[in-house]
PyMOL Python script that loads the backbone (N, CA, C, O; Angstrom):
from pymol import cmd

cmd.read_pdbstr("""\
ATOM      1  N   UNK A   1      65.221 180.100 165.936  1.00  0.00           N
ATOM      2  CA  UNK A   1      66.457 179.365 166.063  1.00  0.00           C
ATOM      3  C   UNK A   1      67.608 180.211 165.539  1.00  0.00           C
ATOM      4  O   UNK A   1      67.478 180.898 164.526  1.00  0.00           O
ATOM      5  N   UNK A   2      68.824 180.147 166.295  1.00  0.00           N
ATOM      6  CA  UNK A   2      69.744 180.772 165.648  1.00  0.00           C
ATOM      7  C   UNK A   2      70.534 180.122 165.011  1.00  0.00           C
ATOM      8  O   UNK A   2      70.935 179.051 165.465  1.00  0.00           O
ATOM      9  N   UNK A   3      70.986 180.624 163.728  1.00  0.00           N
ATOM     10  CA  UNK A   3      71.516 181.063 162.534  1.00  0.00           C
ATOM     11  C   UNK A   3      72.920 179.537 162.453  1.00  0.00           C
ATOM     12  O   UNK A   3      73.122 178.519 161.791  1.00  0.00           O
ATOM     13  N   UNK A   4      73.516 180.256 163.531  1.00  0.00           N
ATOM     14  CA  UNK A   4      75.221 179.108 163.686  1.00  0.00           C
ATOM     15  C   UNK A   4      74.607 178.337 164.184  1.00  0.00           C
ATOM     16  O   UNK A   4      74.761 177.231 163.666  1.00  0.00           O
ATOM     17  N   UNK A   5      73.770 178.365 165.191  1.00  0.00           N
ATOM     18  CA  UNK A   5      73.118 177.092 165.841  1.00  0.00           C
ATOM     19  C   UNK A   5      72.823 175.905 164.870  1.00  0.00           C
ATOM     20  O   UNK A   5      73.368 174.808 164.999  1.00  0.00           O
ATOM     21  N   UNK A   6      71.865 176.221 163.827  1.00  0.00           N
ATOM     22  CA  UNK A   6      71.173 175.524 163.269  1.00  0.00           C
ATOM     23  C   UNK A   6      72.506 174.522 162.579  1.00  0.00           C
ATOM     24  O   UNK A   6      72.729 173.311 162.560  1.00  0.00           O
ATOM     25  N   UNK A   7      73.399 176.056 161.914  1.00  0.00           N
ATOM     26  CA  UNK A   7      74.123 175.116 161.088  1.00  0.00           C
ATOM     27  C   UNK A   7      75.269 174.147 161.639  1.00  0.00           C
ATOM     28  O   UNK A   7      75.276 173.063 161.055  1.00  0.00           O
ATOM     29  N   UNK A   8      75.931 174.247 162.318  1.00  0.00           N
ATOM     30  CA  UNK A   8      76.604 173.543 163.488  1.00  0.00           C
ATOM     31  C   UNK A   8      76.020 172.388 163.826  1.00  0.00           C
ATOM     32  O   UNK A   8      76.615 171.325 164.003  1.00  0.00           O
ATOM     33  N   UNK A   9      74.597 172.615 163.941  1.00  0.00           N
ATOM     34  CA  UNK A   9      74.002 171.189 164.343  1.00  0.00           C
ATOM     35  C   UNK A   9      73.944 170.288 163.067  1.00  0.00           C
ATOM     36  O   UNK A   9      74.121 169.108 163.368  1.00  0.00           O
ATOM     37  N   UNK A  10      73.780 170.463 161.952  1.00  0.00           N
ATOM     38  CA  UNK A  10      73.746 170.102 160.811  1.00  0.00           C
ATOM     39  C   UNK A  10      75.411 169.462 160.019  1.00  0.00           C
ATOM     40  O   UNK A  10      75.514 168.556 159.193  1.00  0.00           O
ATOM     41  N   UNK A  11      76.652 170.396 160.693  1.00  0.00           N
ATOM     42  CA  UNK A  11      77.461 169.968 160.190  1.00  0.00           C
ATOM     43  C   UNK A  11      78.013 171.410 159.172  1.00  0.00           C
ATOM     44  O   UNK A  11      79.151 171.776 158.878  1.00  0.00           O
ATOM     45  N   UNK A  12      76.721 171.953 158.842  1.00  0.00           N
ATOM     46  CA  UNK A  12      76.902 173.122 157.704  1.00  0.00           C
ATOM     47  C   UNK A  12      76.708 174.107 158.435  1.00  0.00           C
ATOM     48  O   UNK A  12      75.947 174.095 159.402  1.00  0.00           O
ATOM     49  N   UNK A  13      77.571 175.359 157.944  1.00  0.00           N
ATOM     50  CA  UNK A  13      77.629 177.205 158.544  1.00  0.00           C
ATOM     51  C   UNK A  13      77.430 177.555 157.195  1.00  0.00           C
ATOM     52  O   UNK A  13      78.252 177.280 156.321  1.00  0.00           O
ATOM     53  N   UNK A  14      76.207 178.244 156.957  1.00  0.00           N
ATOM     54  CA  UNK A  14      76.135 179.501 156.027  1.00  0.00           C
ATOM     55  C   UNK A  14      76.988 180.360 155.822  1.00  0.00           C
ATOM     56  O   UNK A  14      76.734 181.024 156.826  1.00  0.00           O
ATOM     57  N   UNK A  15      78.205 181.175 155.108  1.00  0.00           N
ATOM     58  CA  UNK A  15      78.905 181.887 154.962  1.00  0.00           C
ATOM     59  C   UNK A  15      77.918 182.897 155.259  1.00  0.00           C
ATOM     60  O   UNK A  15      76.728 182.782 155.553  1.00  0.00           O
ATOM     61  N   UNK A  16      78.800 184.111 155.095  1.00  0.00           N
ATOM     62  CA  UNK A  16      78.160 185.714 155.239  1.00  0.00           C
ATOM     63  C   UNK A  16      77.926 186.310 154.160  1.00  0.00           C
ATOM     64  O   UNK A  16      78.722 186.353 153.222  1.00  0.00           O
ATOM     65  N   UNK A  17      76.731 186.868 154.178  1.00  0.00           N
ATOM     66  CA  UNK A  17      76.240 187.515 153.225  1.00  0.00           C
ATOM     67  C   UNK A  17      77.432 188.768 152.419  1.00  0.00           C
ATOM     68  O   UNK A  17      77.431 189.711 153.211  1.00  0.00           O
ATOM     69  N   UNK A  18      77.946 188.959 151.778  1.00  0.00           N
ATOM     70  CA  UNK A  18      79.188 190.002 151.511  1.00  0.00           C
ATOM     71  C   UNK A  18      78.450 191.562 150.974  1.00  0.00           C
ATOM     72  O   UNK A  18      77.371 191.724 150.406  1.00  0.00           O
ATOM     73  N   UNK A  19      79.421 192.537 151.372  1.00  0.00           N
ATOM     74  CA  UNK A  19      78.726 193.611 151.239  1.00  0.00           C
ATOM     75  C   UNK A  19      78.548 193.786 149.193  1.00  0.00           C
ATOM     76  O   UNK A  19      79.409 193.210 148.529  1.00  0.00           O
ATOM     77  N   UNK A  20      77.269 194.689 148.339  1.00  0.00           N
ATOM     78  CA  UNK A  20      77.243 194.590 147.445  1.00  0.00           C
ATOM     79  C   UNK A  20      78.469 195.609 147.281  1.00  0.00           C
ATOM     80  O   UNK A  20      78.999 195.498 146.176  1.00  0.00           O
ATOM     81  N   UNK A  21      79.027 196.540 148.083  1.00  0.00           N
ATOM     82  CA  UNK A  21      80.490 196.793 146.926  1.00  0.00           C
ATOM     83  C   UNK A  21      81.274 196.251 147.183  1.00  0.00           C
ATOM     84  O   UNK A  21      82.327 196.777 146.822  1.00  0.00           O
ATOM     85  N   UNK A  22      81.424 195.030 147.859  1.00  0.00           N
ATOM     86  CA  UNK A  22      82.725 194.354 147.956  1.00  0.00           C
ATOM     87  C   UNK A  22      82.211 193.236 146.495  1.00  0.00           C
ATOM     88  O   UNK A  22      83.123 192.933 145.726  1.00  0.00           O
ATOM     89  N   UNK A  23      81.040 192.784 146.245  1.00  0.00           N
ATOM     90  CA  UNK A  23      80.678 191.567 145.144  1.00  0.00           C
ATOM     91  C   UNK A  23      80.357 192.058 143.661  1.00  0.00           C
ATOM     92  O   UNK A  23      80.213 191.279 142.719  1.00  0.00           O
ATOM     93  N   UNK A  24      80.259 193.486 143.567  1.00  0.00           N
ATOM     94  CA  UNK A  24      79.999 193.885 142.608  1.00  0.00           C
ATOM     95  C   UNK A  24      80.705 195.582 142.259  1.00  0.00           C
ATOM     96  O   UNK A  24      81.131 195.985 141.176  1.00  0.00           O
ATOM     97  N   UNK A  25      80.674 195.915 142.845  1.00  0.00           N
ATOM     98  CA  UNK A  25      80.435 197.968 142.394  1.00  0.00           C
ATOM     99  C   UNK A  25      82.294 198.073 142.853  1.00  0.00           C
ATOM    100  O   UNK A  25      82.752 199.215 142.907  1.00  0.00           O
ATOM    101  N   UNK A  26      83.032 197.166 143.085  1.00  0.00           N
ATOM    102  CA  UNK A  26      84.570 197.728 143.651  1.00  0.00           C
ATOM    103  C   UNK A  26      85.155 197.425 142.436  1.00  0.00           C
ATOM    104  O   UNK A  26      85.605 196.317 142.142  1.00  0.00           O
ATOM    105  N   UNK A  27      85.151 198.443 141.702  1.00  0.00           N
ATOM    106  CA  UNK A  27      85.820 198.351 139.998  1.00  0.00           C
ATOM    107  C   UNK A  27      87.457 197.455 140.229  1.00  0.00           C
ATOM    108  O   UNK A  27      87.848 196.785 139.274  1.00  0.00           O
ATOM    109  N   UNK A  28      88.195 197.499 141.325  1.00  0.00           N
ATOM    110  CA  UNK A  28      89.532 196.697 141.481  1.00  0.00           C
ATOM    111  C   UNK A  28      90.358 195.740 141.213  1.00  0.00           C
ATOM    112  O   UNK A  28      91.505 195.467 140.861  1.00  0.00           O
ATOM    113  N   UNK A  29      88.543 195.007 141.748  1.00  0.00           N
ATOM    114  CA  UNK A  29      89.155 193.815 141.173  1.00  0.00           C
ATOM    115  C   UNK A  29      89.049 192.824 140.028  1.00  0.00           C
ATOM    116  O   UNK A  29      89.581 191.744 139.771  1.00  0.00           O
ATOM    117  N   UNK A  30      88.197 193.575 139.467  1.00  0.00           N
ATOM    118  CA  UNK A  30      87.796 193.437 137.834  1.00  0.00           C
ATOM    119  C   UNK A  30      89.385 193.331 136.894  1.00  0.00           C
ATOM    120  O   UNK A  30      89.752 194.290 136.216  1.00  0.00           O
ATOM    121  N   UNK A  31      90.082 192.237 136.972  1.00  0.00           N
ATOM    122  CA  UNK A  31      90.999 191.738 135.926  1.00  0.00           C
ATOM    123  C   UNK A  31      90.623 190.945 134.986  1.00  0.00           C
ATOM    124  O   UNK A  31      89.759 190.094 135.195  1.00  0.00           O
ATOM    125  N   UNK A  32      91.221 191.102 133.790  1.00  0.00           N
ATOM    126  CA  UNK A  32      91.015 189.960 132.966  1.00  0.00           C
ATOM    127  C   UNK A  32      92.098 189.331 133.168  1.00  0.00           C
ATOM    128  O   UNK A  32      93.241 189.786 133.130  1.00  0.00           O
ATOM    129  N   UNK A  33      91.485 187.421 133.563  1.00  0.00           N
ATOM    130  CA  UNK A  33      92.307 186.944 134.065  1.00  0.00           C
ATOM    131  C   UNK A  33      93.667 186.389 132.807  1.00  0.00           C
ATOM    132  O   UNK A  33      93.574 186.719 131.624  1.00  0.00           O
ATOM    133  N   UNK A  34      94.627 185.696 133.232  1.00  0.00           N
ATOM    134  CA  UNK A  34      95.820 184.882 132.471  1.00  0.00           C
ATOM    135  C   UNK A  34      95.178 183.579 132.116  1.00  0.00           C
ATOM    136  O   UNK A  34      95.184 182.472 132.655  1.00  0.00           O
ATOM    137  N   UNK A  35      94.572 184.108 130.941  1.00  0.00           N
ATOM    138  CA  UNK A  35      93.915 182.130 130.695  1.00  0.00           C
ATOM    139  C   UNK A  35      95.160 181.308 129.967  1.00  0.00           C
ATOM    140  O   UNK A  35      94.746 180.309 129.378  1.00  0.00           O
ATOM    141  N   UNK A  36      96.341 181.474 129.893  1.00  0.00           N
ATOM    142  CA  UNK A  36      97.188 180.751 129.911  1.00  0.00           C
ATOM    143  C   UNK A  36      98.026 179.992 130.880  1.00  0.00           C
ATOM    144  O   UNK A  36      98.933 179.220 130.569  1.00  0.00           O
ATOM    145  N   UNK A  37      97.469 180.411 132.587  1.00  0.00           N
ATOM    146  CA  UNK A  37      97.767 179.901 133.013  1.00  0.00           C
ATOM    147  C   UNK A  37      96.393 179.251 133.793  1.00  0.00           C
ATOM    148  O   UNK A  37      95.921 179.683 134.844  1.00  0.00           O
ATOM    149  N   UNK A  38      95.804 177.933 132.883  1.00  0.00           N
ATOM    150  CA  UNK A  38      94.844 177.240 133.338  1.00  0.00           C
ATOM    151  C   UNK A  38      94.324 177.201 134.691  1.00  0.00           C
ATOM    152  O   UNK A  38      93.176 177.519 135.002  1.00  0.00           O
ATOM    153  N   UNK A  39      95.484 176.682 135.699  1.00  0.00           N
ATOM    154  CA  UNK A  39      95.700 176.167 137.177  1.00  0.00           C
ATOM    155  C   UNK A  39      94.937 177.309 137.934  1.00  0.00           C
ATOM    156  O   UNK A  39      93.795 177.270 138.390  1.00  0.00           O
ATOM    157  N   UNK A  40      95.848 178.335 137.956  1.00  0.00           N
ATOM    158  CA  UNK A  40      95.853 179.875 138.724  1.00  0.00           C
ATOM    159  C   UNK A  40      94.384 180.185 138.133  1.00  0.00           C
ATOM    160  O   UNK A  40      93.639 179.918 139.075  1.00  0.00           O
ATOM    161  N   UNK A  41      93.595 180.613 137.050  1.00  0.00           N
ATOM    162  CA  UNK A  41      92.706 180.669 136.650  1.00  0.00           C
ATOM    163  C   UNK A  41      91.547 179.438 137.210  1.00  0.00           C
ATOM    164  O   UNK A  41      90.400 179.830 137.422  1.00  0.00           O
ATOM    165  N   UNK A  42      91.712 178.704 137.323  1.00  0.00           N
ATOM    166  CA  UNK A  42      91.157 177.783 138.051  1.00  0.00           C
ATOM    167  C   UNK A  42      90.540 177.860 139.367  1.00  0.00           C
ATOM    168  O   UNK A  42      89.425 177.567 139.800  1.00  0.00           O
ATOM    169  N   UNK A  43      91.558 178.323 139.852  1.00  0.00           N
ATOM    170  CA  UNK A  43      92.060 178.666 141.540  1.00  0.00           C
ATOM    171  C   UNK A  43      91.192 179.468 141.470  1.00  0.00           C
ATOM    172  O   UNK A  43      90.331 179.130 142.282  1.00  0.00           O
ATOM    173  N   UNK A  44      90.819 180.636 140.802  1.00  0.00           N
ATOM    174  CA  UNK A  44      90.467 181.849 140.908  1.00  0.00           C
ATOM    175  C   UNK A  44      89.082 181.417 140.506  1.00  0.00           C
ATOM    176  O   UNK A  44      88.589 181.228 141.618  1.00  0.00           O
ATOM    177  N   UNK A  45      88.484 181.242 139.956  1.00  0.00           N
ATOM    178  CA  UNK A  45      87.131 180.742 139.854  1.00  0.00           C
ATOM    179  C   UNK A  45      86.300 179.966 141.242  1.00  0.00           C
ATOM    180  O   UNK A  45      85.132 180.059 141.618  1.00  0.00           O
ATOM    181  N   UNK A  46      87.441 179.201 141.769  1.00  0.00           N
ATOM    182  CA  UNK A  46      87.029 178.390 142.633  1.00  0.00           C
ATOM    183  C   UNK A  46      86.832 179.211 143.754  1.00  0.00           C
ATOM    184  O   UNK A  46      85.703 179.050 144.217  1.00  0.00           O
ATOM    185  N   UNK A  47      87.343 179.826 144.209  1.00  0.00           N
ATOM    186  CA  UNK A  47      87.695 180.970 145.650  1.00  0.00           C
ATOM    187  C   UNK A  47      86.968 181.825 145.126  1.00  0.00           C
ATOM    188  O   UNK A  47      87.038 182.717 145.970  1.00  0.00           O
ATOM    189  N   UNK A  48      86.245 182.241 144.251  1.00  0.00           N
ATOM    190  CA  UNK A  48      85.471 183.451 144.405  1.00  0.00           C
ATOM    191  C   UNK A  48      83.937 182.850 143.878  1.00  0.00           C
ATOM    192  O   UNK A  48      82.992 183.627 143.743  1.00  0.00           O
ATOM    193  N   UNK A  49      83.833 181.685 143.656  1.00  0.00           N
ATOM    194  CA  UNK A  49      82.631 181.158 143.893  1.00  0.00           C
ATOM    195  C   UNK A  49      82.099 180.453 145.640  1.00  0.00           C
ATOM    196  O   UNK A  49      80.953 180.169 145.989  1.00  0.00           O
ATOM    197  N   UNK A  50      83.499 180.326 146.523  1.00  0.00           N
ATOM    198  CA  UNK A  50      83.196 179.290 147.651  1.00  0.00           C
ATOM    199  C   UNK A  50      83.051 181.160 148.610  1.00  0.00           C
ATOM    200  O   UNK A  50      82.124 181.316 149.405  1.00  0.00           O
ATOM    201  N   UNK A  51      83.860 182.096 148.400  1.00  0.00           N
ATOM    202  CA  UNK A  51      83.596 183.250 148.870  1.00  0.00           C
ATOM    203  C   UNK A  51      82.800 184.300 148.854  1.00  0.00           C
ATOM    204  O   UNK A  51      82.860 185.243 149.643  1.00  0.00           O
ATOM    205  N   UNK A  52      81.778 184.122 147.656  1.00  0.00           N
ATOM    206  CA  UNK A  52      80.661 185.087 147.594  1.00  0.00           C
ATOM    207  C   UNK A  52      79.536 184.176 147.381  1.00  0.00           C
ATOM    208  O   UNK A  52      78.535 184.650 146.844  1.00  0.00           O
ATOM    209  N   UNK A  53      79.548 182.345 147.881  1.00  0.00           N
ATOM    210  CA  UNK A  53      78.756 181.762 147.141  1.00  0.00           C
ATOM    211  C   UNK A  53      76.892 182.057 148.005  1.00  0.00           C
ATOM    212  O   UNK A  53      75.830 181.765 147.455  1.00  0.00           O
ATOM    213  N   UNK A  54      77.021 182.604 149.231  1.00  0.00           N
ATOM    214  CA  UNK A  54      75.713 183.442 149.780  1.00  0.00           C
ATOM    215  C   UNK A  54      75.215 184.262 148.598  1.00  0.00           C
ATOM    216  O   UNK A  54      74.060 184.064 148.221  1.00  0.00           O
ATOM    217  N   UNK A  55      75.937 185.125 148.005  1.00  0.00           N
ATOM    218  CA  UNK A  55      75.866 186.009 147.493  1.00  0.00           C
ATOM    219  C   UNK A  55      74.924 185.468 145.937  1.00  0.00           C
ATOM    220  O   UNK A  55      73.858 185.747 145.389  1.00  0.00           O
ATOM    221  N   UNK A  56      75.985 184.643 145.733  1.00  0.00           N
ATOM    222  CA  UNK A  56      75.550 184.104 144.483  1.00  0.00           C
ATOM    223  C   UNK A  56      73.993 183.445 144.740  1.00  0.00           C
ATOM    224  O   UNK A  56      73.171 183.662 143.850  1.00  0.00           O
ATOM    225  N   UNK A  57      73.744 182.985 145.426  1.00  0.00           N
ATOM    226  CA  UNK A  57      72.459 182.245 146.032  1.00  0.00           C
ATOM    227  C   UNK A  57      71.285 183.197 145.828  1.00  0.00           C
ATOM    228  O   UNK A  57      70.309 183.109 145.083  1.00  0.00           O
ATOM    229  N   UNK A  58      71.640 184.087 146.659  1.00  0.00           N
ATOM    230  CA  UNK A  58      70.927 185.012 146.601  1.00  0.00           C
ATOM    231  C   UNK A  58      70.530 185.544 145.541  1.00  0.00           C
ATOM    232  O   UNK A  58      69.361 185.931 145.571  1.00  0.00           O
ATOM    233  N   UNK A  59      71.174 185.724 144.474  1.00  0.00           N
ATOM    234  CA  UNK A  59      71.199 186.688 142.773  1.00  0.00           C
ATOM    235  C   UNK A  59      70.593 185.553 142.479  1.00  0.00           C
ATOM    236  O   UNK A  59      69.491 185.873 142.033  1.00  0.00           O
ATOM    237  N   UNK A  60      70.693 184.489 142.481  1.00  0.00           N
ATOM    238  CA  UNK A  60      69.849 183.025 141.461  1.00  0.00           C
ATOM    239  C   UNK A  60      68.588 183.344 141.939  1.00  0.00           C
ATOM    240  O   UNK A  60      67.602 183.407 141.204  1.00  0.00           O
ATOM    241  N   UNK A  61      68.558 183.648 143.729  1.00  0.00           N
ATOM    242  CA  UNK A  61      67.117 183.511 143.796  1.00  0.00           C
ATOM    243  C   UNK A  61      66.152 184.829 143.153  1.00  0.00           C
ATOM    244  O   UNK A  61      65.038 184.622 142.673  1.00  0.00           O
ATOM    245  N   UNK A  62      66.576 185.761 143.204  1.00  0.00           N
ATOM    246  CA  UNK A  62      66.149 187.089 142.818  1.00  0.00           C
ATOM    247  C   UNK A  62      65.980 186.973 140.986  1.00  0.00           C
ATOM    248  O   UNK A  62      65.036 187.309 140.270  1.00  0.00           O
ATOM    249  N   UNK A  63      67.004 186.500 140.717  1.00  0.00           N
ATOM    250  CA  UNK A  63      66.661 186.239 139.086  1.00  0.00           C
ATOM    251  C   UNK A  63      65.238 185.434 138.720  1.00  0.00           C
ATOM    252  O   UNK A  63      64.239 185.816 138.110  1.00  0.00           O
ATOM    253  N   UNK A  64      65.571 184.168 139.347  1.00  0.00           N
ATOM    254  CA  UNK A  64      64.227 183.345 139.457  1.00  0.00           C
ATOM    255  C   UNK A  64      63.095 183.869 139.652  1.00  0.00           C
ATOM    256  O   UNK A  64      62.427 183.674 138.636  1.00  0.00           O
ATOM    257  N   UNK A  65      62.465 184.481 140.478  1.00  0.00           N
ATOM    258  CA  UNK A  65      61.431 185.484 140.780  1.00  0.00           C
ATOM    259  C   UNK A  65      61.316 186.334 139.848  1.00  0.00           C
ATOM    260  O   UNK A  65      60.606 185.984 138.905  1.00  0.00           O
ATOM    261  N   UNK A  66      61.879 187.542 139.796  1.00  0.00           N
ATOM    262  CA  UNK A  66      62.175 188.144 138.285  1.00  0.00           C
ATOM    263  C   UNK A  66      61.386 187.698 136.966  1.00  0.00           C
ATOM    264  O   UNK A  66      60.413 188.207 136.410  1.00  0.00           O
ATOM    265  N   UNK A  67      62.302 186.341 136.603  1.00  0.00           N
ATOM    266  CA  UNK A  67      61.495 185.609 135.488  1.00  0.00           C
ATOM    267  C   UNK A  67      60.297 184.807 135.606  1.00  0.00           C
ATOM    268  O   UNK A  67      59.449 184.710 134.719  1.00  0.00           O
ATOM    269  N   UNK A  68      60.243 183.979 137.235  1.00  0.00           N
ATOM    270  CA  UNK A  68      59.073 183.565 137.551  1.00  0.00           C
ATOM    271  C   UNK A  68      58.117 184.062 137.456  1.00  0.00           C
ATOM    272  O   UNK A  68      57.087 183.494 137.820  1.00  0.00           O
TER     273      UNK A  68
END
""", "prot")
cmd.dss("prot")
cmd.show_as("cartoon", "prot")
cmd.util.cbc("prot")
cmd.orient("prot")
């Protein structure tokens, strides 16, 4: 079965897997954020969990195994 198919039928699309130097190894975008400004900091947590959240999936599952 394919991939969009499935999820489309479901309602849900899997995001894309992101390349590992765009999620990890691109020293760039490594800021320490303005935790004085709560909101914006907020924002920023949120969008880079809904944008690498394949990614993240993936590292939980690999950890799990790991320790499993």
């Amino acid at each position: 079965m394919d991939r969009k198919k499935l999820g489309s039928a479901s309602g849900l699309e899997l995001p894309p897997l992101r390349s590992l130097d765009d999620f990890l190894l691109e020293s760039a975008r490594f800021q320490i954020p303005n935790f004085k400004d709560l909101d914006k900091w907020n924002n920023r947590v949120v969008q880079n969990l809904l944008y690498y959240q394949t990614n993240y999936f993936f590292l939980a599952i690999i950890i799990f195994l790991i320790v499993g």
